[in-house]
N, C-alpha and C positions, 0 to 999 in steps of 0.2 A: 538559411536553414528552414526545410518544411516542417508545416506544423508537427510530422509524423515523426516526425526525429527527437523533439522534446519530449520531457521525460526524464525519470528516473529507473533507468533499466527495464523492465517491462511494465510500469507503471506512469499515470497518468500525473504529472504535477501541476497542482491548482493554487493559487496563491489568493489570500483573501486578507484586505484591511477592516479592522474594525474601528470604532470612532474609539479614541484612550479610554474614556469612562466604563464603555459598554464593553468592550476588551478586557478591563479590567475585573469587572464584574464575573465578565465568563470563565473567564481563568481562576479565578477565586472558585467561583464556584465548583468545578472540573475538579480543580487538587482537593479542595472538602472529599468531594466524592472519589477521591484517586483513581480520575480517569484523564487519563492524554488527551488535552482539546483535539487533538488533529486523529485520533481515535474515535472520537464521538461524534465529531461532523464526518467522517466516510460514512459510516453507520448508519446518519438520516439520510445522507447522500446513496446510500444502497437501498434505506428501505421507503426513500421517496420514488425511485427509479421503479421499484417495484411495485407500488401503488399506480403508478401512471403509463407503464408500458405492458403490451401483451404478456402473457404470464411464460410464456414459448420465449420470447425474443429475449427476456432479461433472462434466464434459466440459460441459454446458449450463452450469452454472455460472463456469466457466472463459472459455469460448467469453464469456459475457456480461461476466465482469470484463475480458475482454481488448477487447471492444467499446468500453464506457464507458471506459477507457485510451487508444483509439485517439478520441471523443469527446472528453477532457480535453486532450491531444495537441492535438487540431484546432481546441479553441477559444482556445487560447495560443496557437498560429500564427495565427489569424483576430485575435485583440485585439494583439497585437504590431501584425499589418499595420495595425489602424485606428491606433494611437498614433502609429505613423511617420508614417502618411499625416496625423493632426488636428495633431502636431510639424511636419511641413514646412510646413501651412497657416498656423501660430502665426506662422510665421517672416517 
């Protein structure tokens, strides 16, 4: 399988170990503040990407995950309307 194929449907999956203690610590701290560990690291993971690349090349990039979002979006509204609609024909 090529790298391009991994993934979680149009998105990039990254897997990251932490040492138990320091793990422990961040997740402690994360729910104090109720926020999703894996919510908070995209986050530095976007707004480091943005700090370190041309302001043009991350903007396209952006621009296109927010595309494909609005894509993923539209095709759950469109398979919803077919169920309902092949559900009331069942019926």
């Amino acid at each position: 399988m090529g790298e391009d194929k991994r993934g979680h449907g149009n998105r990039k999956h990254l897997q990251i170990l932490l040492g138990r203690y320091r793990g422990e610590l961040f997740s402690s701290l994360m729910k104090k503040k109720g926020i999703k560990p894996s919510a908070w690291i995209r986050e530095m993971i976007y707004k480091y990407l943005e700090t370190e690349l041309p302001a043009e090349t991350y903007k396209n990039a952006a621009d296109k995950d927010d595309e494909d979002w609005q894509q993923t979006v539209q095709n759950r509204l469109e398979g919803r309307a077919l169920s309902k609609l092949l559900n009331s024909i069942r019926k």
